[in-house]
C-alpha positions as CSV (number, residue, x, y, z in Angstrom):
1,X,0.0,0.0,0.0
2,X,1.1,3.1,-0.8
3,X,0.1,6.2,1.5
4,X,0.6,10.5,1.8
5,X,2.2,10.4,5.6
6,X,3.0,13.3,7.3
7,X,6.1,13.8,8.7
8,X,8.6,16.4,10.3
9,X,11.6,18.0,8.4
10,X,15.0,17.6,10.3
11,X,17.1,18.8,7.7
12,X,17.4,20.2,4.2
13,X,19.7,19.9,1.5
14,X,20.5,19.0,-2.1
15,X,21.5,15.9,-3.7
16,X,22.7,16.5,-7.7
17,X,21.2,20.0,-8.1
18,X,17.6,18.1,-6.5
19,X,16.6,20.1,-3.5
20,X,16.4,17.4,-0.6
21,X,15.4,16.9,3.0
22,X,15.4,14.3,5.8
23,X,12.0,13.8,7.0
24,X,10.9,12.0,10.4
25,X,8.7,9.6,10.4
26,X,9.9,8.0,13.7
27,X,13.3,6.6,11.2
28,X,14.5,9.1,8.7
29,X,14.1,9.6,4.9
30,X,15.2,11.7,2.1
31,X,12.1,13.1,0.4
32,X,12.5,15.2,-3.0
33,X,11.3,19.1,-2.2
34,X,11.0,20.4,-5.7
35,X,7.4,21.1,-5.3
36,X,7.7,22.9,-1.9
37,X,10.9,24.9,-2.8
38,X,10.3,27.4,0.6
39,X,10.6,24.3,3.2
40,X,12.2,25.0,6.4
41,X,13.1,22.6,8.9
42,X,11.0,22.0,11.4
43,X,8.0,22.6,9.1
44,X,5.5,19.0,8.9
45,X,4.6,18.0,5.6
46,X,2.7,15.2,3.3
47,X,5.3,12.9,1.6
48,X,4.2,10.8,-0.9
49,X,6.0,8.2,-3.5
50,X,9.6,10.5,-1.8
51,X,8.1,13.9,-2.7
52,X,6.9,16.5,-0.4
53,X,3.6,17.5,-1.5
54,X,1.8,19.6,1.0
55,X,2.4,21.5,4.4
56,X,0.5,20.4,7.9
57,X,0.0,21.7,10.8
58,X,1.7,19.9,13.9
59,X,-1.4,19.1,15.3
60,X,-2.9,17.7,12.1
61,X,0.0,15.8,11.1
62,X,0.1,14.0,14.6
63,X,-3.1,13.0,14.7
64,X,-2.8,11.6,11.4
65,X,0.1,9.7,12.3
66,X,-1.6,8.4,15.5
67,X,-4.6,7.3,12.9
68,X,-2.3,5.8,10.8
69,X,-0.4,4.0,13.6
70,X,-4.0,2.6,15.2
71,X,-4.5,1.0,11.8
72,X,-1.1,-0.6,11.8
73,X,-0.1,1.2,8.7
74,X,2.8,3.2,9.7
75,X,5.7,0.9,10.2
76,X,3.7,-1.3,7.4
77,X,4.9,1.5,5.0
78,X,8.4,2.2,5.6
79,X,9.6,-1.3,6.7
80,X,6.9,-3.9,6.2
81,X,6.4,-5.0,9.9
82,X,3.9,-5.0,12.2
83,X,2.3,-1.2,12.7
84,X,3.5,0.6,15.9
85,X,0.9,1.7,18.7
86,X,-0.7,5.5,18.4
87,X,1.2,6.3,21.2
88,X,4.3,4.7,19.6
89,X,3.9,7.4,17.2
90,X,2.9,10.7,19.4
91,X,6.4,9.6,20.9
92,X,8.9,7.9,19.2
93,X,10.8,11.0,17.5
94,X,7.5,12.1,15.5
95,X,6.9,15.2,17.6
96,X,10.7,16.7,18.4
C-alpha cells in the first residue's frame, strides 16, 4: 500500500542539483522538495512516493500519524512490519 504520511523536516539539503530533506517519520528519509521549494526545517509536511507534497499543521500531522499507527499502517509502510501503537507514534521521534 502506498500512502501520503505526514512527517517532520530535520534537515534540508540538495542531492545532484535536487533540492532534498530528511524527513521524520519516527526513522529518517530523504524526500525530493522540488514542489515545496520554501521548506524550512521544522516545518511537517505530506510525503508521498519520496516527494513532499503539502504543508501540515503539527497538530494535524500528529493526529494523522496516530490514525495511521491505530490501523497498523505506519511501520507497514516504511519497513513492512507490524504497525507501531498510536502512542508509539505521538512519541517515538514524531513530535521533536
Amino acid at each position: 500500500m502506498c500512502l501520503a504520511v505526514p512527517g517532520r523536516v530535520v534537515a534540508i539539503g540538495e542531492r545532484d542539483g535536487i533540492p532534498m530533506a530528511e524527513v521524520d517519520f519516527g526513522g529518517g528519509k530523504d524526500v525530493c522538495l522540488q514542489y515545496l521549494l520554501d521548506t524550512r526545517v521544522g516545518e511537517y509536511m505530506i510525503v508521498h512516493v519520496g516527494f513532499a507534497i503539502q504543508r501540515l499543521d503539527e497538530q494535524s500531522a500528529l493526529e494523522t500519524l496516530a490514525t495511521i499507527a491505530r490501523m497498523g499502517l505506519l511501520a507497514e509502510e516504511f519497513d513492512g512490519g507490524p504497525g507501531p501503537s498510536a502512542r508509539d507514534a505521538r512519541t517515538e521521534g514524531v513530535n521533536r
